[in-house]
C-alpha positions in Angstrom: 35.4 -58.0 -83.6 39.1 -58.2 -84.6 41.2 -54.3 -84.5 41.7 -53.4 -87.9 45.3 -52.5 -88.5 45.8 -48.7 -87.4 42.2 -48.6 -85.9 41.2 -45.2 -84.0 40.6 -46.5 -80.5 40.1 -43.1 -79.3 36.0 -43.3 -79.2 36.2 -46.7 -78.1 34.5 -46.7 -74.3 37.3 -48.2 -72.0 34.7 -50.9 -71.1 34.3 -51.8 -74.4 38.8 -51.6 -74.5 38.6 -54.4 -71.6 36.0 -56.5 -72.4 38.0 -56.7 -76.2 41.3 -57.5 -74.5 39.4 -60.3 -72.4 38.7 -61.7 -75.6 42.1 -62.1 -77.4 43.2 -63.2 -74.4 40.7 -66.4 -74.5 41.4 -66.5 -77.8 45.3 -66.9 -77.5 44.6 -69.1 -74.5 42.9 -71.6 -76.7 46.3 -72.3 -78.2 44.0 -73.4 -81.1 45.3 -70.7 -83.4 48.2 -70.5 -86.2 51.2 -68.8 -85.6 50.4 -66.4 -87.9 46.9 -66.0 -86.7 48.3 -66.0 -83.3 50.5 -62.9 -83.7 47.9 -61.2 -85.2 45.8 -61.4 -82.0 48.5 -60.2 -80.1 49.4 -57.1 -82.0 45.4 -56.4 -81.6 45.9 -56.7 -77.8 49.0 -54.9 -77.4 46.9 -51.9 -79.2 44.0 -52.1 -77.0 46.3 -52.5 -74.3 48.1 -49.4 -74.9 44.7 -47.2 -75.8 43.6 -48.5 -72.6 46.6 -47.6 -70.4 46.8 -43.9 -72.2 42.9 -43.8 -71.4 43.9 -44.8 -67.9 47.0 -42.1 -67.4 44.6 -39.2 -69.0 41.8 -39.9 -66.0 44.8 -39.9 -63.6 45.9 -36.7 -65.0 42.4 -35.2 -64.6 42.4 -36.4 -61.5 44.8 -34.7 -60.4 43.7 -31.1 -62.0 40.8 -31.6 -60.0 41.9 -32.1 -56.5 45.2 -29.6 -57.2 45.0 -27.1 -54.4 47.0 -23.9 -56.3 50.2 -25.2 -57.2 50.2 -28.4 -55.1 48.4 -32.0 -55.9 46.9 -34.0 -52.9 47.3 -37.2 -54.3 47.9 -40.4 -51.9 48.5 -44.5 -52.9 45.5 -46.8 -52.3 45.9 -48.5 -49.1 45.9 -52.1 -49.7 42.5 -52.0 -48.4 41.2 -49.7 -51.2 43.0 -51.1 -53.8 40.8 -53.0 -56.2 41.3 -56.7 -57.3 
């Protein structure tokens, strides 16, 4: 389950991105690991983080090709009653 160093992320669903990132999380919340074993956990979540955050900025960016009207973007924040939790 662990990312092998270097992995290609890039064919990973961004599902699958999250629900791996939920699990070194429980896995460095256990404190049970060694330090060792412990940094190597979170250099596997700082890489799925990042894949997933590029993942997230490319949807935004097609987003926004879709809804551009000629030169101009209509883009607008959530309200804080759209926003998901």
């Amino acid at each position: 389950m662990g990312e092998r160093p270097h992995e290609d992320l890039s064919n990973v669903p961004f599902e699958a991105l999250l629900e791996r990132l939920g699990d070194v999380v429980a896995r460095l919340e256990t404190g049970d690991l060694s330090l060792d074993r412990a940094l190597a956990v979170f250099e596997e979540g700082v890489g799925l983080a990042r894949a997933g955050s590029k993942r997230l900025d490319d949807a935004e960016r097609r987003v926004e090709q879709l809804l551009a009207d000629g030169d101009s973007v209509t883009t607008r924040p959530l309200s804080s009653k759209e926003s998901v939790e």
